[in-house]
Jmol script that loads the backbone (N, CA, C; Angstrom):
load data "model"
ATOM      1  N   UNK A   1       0.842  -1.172   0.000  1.00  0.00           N
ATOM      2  CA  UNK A   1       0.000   0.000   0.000  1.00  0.00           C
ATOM      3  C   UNK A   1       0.891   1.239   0.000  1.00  0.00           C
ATOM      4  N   UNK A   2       0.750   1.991  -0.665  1.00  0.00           N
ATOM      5  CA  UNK A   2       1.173   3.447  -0.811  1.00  0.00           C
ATOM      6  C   UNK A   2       0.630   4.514  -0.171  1.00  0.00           C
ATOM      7  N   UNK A   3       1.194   5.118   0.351  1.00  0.00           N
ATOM      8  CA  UNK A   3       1.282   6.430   0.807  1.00  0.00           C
ATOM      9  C   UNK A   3       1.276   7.844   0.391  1.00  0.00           C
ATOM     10  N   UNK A   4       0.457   8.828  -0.270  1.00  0.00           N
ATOM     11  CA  UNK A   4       0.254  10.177  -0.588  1.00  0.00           C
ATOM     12  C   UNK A   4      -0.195  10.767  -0.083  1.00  0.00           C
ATOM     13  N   UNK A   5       0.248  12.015   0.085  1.00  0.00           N
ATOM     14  CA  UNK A   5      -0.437  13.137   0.922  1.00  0.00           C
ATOM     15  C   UNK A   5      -1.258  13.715   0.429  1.00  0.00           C
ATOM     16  N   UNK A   6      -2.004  14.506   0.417  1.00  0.00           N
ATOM     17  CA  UNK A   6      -3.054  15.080  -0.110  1.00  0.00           C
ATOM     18  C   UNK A   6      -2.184  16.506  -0.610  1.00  0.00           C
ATOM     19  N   UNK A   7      -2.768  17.083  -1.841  1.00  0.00           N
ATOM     20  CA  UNK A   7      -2.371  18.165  -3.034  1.00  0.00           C
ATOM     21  C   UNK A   7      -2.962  19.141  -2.240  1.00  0.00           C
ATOM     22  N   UNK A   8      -2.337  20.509  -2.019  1.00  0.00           N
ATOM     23  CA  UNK A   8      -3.075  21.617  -2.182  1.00  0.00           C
ATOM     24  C   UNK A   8      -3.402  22.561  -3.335  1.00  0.00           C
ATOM     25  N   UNK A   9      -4.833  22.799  -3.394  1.00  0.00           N
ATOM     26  CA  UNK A   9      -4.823  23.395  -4.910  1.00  0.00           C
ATOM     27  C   UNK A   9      -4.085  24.613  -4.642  1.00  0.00           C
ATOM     28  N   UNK A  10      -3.923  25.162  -4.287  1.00  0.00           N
ATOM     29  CA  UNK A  10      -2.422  26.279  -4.211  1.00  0.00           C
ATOM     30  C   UNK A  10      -1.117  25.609  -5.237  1.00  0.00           C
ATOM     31  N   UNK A  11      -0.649  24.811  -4.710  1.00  0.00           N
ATOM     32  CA  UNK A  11       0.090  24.113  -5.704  1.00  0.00           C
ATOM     33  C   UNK A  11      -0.126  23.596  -7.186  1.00  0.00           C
ATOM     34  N   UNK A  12      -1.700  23.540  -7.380  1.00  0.00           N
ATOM     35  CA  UNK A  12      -1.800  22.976  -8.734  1.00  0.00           C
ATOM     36  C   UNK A  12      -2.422  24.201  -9.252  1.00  0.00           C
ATOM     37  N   UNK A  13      -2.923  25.113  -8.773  1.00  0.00           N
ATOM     38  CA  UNK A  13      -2.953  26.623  -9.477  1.00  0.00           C
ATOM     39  C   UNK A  13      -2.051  27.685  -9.794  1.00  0.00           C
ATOM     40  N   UNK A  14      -0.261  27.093  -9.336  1.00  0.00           N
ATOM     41  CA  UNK A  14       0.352  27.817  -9.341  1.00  0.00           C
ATOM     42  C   UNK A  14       0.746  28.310 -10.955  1.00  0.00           C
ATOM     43  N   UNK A  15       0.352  29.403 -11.353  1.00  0.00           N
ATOM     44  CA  UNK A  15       0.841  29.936 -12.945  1.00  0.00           C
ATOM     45  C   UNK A  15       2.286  29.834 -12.819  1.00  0.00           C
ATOM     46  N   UNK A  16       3.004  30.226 -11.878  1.00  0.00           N
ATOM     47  CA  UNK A  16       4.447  30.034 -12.506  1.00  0.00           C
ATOM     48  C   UNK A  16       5.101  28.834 -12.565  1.00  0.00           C
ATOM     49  N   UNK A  17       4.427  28.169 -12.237  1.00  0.00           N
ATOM     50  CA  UNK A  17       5.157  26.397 -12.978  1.00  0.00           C
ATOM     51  C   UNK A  17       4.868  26.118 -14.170  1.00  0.00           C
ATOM     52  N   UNK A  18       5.390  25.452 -14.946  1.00  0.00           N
ATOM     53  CA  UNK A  18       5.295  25.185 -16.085  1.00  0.00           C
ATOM     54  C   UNK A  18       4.337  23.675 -16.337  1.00  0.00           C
ATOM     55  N   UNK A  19       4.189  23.338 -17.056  1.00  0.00           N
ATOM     56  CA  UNK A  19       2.952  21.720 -17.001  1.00  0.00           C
ATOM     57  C   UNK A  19       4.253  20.950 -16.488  1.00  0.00           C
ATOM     58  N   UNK A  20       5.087  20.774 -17.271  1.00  0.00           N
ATOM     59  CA  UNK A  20       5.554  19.317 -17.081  1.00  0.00           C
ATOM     60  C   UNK A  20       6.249  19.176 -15.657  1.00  0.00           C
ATOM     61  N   UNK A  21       6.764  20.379 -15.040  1.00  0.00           N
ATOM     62  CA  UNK A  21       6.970  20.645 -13.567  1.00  0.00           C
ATOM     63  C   UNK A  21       5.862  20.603 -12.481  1.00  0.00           C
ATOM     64  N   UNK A  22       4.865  20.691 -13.198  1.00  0.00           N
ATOM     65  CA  UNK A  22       3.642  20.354 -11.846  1.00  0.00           C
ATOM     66  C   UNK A  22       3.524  18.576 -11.927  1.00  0.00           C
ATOM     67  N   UNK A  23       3.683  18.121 -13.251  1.00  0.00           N
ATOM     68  CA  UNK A  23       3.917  16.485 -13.349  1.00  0.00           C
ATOM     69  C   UNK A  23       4.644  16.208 -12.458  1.00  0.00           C
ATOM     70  N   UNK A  24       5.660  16.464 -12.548  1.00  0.00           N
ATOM     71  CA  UNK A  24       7.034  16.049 -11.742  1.00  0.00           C
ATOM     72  C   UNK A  24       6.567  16.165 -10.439  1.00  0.00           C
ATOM     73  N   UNK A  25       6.205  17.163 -10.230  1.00  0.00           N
ATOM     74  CA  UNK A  25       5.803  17.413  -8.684  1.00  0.00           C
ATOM     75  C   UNK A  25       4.856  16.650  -8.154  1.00  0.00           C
ATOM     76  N   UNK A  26       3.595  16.422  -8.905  1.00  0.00           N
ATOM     77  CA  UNK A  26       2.368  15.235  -8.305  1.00  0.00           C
ATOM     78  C   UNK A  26       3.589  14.004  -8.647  1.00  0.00           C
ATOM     79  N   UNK A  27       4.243  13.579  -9.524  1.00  0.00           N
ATOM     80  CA  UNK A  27       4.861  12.132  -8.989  1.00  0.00           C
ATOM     81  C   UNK A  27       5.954  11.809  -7.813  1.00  0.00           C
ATOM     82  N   UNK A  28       6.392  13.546  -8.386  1.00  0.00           N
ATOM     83  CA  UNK A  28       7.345  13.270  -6.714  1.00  0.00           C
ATOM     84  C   UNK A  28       6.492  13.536  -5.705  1.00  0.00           C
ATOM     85  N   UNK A  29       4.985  13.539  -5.107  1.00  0.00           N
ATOM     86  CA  UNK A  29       4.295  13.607  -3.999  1.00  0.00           C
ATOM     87  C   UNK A  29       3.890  11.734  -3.605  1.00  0.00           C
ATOM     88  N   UNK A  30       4.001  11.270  -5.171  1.00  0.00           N
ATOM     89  CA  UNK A  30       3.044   9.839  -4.832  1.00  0.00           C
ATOM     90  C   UNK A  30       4.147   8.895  -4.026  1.00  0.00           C
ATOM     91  N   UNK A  31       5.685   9.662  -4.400  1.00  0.00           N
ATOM     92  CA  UNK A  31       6.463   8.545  -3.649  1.00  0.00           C
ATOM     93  C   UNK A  31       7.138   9.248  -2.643  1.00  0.00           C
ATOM     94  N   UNK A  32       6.592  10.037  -2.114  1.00  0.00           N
ATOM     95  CA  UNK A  32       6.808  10.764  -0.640  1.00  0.00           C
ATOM     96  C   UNK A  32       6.103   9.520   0.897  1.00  0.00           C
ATOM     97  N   UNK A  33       7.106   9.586   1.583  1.00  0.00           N
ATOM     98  CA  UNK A  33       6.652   8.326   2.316  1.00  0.00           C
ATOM     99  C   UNK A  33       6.737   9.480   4.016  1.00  0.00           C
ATOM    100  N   UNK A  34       6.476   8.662   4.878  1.00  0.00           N
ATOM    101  CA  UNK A  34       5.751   8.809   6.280  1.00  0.00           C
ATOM    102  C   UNK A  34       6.788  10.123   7.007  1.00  0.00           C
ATOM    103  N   UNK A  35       8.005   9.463   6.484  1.00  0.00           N
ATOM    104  CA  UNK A  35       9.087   9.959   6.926  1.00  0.00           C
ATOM    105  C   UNK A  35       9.468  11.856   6.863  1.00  0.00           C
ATOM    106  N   UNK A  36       8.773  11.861   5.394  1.00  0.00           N
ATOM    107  CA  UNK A  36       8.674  13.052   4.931  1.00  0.00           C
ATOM    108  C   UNK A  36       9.595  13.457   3.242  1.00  0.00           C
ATOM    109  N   UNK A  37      10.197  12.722   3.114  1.00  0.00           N
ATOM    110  CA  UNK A  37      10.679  12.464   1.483  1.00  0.00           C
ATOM    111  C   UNK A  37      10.214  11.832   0.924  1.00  0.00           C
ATOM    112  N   UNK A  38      11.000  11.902  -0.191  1.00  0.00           N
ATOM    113  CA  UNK A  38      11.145  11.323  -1.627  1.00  0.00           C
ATOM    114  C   UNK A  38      12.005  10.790  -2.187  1.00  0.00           C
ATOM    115  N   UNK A  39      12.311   9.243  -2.775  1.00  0.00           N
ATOM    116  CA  UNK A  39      13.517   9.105  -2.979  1.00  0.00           C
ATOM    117  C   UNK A  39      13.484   8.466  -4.173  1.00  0.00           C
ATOM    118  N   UNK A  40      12.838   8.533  -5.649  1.00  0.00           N
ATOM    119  CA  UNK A  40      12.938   7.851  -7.033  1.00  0.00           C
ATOM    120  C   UNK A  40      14.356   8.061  -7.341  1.00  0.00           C
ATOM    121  N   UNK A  41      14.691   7.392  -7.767  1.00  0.00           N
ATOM    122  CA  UNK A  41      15.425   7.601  -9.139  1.00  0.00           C
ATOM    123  C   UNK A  41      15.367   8.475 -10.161  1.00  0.00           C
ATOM    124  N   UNK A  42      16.410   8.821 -10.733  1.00  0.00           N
ATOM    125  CA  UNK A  42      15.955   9.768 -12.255  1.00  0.00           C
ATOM    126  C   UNK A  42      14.998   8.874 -13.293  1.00  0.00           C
ATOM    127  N   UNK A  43      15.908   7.685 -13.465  1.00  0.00           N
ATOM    128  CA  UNK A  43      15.373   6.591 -14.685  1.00  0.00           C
ATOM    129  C   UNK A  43      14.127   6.983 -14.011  1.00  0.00           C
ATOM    130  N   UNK A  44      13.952   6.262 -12.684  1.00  0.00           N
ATOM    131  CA  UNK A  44      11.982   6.094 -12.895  1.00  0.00           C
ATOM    132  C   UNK A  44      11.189   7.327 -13.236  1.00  0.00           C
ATOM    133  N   UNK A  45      11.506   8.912 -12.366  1.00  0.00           N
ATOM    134  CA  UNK A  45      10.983   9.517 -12.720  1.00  0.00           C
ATOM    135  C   UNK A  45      10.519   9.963 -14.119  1.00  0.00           C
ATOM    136  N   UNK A  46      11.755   9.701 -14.955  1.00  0.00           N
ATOM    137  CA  UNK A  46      11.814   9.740 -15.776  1.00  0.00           C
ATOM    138  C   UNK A  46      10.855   8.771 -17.011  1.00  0.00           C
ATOM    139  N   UNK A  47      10.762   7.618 -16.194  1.00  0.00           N
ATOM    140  CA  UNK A  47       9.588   6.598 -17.000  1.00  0.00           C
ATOM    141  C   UNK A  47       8.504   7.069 -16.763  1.00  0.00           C
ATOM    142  N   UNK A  48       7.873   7.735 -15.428  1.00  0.00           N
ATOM    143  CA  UNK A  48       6.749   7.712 -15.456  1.00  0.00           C
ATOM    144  C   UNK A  48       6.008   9.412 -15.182  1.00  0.00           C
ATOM    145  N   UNK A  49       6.834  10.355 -15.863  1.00  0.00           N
ATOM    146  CA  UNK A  49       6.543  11.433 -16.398  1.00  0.00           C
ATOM    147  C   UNK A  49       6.466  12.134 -17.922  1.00  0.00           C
ATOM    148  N   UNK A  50       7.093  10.457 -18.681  1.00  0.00           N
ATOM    149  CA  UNK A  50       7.984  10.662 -19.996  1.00  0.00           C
ATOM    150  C   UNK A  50       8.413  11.999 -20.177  1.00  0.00           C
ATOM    151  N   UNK A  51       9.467  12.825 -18.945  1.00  0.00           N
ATOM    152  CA  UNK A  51      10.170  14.129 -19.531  1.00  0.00           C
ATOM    153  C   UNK A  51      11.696  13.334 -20.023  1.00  0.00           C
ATOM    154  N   UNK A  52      12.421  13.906 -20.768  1.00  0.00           N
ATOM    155  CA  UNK A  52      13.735  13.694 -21.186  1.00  0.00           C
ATOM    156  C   UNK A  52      14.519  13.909 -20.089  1.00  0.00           C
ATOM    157  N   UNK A  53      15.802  13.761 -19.735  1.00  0.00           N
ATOM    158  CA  UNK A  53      16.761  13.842 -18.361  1.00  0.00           C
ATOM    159  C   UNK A  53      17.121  15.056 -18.807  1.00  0.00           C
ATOM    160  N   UNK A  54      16.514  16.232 -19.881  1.00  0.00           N
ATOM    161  CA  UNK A  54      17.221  17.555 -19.850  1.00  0.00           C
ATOM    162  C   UNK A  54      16.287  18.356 -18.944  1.00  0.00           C
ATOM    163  N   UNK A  55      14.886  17.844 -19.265  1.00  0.00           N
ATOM    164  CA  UNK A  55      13.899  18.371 -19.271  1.00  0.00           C
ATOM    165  C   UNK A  55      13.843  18.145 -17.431  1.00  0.00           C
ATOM    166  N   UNK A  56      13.533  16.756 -17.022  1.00  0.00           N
ATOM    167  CA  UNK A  56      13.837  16.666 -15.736  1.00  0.00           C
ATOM    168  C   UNK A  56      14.219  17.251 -14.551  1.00  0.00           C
ATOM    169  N   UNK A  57      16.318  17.691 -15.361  1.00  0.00           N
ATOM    170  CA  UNK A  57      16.622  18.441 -14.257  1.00  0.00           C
ATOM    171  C   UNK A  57      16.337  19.900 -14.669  1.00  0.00           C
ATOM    172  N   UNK A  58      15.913  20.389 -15.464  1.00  0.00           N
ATOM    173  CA  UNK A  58      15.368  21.655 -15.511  1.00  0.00           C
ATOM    174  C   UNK A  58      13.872  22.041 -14.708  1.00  0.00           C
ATOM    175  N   UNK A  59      13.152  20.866 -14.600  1.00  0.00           N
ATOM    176  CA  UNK A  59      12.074  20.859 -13.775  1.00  0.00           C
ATOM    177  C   UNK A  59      12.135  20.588 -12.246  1.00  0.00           C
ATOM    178  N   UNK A  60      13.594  19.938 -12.157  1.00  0.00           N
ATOM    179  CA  UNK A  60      13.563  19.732 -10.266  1.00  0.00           C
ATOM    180  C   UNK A  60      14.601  20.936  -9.555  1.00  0.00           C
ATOM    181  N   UNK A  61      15.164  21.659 -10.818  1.00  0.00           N
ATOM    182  CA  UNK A  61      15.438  23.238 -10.456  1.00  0.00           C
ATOM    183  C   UNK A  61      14.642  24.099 -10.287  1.00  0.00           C
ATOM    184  N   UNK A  62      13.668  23.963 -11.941  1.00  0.00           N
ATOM    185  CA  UNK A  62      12.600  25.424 -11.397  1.00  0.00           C
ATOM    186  C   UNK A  62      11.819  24.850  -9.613  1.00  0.00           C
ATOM    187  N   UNK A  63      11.791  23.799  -9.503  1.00  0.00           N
ATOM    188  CA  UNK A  63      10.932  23.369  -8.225  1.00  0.00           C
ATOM    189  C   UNK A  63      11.921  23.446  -6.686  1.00  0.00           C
ATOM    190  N   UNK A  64      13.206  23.366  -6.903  1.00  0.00           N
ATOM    191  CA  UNK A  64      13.983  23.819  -5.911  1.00  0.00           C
ATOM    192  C   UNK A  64      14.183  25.039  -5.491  1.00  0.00           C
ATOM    193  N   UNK A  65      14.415  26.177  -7.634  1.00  0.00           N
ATOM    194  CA  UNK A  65      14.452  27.601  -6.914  1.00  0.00           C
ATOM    195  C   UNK A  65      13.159  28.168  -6.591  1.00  0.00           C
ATOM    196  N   UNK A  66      11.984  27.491  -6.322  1.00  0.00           N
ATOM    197  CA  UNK A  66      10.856  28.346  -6.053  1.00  0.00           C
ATOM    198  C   UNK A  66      10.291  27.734  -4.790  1.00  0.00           C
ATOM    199  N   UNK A  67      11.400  26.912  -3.907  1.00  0.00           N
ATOM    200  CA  UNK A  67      11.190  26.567  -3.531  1.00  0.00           C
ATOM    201  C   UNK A  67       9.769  25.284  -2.639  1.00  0.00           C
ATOM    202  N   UNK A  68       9.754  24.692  -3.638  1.00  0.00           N
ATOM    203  CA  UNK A  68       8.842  23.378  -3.434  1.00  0.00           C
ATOM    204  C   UNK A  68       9.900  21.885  -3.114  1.00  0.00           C
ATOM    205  N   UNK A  69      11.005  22.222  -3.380  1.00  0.00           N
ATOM    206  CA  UNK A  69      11.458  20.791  -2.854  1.00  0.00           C
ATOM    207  C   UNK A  69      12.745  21.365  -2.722  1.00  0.00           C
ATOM    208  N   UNK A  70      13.116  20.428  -1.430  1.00  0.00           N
ATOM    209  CA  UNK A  70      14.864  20.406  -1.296  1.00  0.00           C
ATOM    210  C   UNK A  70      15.291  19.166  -1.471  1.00  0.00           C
ATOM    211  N   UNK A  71      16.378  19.406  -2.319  1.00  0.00           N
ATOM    212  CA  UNK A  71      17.236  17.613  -2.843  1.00  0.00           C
ATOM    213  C   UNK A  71      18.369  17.837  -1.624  1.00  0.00           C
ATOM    214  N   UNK A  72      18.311  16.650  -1.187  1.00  0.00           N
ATOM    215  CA  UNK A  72      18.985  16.128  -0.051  1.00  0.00           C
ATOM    216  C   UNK A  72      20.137  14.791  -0.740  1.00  0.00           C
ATOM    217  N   UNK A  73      21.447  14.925  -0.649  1.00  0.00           N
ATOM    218  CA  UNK A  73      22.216  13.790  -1.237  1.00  0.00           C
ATOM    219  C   UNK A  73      22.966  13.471   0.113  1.00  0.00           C
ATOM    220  N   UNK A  74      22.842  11.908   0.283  1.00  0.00           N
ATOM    221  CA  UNK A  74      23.482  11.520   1.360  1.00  0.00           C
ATOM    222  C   UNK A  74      24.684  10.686   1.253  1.00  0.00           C
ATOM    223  N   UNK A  75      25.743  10.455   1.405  1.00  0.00           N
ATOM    224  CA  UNK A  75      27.134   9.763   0.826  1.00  0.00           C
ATOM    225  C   UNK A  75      26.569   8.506  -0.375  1.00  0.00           C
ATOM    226  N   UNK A  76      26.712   9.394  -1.239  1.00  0.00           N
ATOM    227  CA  UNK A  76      26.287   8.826  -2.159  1.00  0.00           C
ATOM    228  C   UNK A  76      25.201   7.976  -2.606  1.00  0.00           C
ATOM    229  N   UNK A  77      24.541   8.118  -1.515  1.00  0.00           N
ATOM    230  CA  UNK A  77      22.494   8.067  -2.077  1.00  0.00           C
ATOM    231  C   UNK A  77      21.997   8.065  -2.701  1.00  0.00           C
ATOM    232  N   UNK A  78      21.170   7.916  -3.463  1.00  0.00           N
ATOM    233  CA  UNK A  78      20.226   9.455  -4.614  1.00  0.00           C
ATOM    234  C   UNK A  78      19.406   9.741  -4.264  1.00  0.00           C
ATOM    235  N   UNK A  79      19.266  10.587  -4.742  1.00  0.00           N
ATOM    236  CA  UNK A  79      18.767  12.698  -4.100  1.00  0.00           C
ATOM    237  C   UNK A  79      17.543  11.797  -3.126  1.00  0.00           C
ATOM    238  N   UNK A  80      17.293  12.822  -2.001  1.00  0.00           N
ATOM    239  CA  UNK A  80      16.102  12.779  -1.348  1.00  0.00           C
ATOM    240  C   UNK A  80      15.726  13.959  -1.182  1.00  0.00           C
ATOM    241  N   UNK A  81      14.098  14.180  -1.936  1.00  0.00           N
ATOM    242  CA  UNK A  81      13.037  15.019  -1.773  1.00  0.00           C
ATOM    243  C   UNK A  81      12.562  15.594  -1.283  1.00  0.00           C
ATOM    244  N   UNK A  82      12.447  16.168  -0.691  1.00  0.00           N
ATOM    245  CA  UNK A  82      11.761  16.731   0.438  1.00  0.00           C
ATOM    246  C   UNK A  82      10.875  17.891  -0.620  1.00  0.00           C
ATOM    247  N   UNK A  83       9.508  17.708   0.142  1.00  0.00           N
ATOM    248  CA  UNK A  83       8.572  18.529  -0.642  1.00  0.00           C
ATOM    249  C   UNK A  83       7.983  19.786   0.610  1.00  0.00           C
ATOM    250  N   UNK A  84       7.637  20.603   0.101  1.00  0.00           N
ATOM    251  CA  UNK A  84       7.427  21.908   1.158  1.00  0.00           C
ATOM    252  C   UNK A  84       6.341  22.159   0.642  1.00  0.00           C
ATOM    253  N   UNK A  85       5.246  21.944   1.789  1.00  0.00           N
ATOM    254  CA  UNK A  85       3.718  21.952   1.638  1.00  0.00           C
ATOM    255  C   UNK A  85       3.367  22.956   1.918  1.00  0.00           C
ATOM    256  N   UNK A  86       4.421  24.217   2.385  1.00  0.00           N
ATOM    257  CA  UNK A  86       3.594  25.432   3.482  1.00  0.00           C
ATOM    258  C   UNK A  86       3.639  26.770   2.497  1.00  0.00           C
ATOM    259  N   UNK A  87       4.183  26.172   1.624  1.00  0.00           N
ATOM    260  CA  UNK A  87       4.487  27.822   0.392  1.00  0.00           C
ATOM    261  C   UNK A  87       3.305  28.036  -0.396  1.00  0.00           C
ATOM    262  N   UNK A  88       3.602  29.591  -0.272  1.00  0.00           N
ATOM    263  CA  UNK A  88       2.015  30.417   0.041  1.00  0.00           C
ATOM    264  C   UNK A  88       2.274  30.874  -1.787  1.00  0.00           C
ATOM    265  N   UNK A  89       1.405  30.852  -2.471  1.00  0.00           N
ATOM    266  CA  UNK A  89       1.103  31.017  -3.770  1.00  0.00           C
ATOM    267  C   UNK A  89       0.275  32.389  -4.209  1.00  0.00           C
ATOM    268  N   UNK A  90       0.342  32.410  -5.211  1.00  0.00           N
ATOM    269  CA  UNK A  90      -0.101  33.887  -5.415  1.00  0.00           C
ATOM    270  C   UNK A  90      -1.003  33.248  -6.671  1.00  0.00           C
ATOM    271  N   UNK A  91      -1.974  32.828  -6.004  1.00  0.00           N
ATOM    272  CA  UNK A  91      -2.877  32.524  -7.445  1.00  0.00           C
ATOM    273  C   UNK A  91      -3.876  32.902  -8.619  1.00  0.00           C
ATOM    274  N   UNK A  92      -3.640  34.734  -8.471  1.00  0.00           N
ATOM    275  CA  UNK A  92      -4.270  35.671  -9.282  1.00  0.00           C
ATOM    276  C   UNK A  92      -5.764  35.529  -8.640  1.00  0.00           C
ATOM    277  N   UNK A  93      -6.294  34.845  -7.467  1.00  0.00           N
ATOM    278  CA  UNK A  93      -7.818  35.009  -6.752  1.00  0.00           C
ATOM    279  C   UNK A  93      -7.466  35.861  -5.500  1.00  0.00           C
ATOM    280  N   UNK A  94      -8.455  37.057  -5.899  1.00  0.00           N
ATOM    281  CA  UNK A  94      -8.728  37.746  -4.178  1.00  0.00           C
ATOM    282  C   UNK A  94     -10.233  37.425  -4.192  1.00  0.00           C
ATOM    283  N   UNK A  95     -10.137  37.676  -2.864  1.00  0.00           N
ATOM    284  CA  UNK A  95     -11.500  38.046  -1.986  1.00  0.00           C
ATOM    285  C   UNK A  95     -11.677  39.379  -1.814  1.00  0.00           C
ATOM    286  N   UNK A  96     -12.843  39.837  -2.537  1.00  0.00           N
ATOM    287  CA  UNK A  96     -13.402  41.422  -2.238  1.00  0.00           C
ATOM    288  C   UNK A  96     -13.847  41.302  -0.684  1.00  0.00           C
ATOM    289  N   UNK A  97     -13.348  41.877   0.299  1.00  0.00           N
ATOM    290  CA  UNK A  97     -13.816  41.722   2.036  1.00  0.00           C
ATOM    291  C   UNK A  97     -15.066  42.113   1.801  1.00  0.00           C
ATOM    292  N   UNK A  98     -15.227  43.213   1.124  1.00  0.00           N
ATOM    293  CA  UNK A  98     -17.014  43.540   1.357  1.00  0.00           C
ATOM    294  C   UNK A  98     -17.587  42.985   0.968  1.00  0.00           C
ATOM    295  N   UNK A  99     -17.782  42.061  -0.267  1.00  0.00           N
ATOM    296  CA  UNK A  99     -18.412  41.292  -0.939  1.00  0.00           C
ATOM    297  C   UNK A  99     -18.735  39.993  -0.634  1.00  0.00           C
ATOM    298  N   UNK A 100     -17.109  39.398  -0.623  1.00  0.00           N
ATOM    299  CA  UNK A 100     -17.000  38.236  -0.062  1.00  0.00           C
ATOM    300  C   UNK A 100     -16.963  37.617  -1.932  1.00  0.00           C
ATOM    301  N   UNK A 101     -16.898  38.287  -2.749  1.00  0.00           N
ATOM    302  CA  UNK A 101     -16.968  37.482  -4.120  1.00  0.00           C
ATOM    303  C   UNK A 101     -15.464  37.227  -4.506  1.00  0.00           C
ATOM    304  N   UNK A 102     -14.748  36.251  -5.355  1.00  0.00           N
ATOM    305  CA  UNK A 102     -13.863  36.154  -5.840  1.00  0.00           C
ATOM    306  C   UNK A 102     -13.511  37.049  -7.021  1.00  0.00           C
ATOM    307  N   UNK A 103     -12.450  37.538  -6.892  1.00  0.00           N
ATOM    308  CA  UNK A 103     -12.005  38.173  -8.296  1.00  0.00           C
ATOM    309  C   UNK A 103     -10.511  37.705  -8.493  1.00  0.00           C
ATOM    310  N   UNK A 104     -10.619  37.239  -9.926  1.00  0.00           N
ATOM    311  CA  UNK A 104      -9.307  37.108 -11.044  1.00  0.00           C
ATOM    312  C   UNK A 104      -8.854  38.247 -11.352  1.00  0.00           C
ATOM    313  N   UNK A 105      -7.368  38.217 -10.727  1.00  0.00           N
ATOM    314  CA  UNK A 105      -6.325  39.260 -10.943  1.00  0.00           C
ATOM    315  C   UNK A 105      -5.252  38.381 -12.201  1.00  0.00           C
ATOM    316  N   UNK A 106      -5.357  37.426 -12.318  1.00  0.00           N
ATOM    317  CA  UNK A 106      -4.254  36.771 -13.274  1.00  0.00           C
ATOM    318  C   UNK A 106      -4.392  37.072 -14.279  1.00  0.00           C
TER     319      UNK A 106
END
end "model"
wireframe off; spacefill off
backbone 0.3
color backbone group
C-alpha cells in the first residue's frame, strides 16, 4: 500500500510552474513516504513522467528555486526530496472583504 499526501490546490494553481513541472511534482508527492521524502530515481521519474533527463533536471530546479522541494544527497544516495507543503502562492484570486466574491487578478 502506498502512501500520498493530499495536493493543495495552491500548488496545482500555481501559474508560474510550467505543465511538465507540476507532473514532476504530483509524482514526486506519490512517492513521498511517512518519513517526509522522496527518494525515485531519475530513470523512474523519468519513465513515469515521460520528460527527457534535460527536461527533468530543468524541472527539479525550477521546483527547488521556487522553492517546493529540497534535494537532499546523502554519501552517495540518490537525491532525497523533500517537498514543502507550506508555500504560500499567489494565485491571481482575491477576496473582495465587502463582498466576499472572488475576483481574477491573473
Amino acid at each position: 500500500m502506498s502512501y500520498t499526501p493530499s495536493i493543495t490546490n495552491e500548488l496545482i494553481r500555481d501559474k508560474s510552474l510550467k505543465a511538465n513541472t507540476k507532473i514532476l511534482l504530483l509524482v514526486l508527492m506519490t512517492y513521498e513516504n511517512k518519513e517526509g521524502f522522496a527518494y525515485p530515481s531519475q530513470p523512474r521519474l523519468i519513465e513515469e513522467t515521460g520528460l527527457s533527463k534535460n527536461t527533468l533536471l530543468k524541472c527539479l530546479n525550477e521546483l527547488e528555486e521556487k522553492g517546493y522541494i529540497k534535494r537532499v544527497k546523502e554519501n552517495g544516495v540518490k537525491n532525497k526530496y523533500y517537498i514543502n507543503r507550506d508555500i504560500k502562492i499567489d494565485t491571481g484570486i482575491k477576496i473582495d472583504t465587502g463582498t466576499g466574491i472572488k475576483i481574477d487578478t491573473g
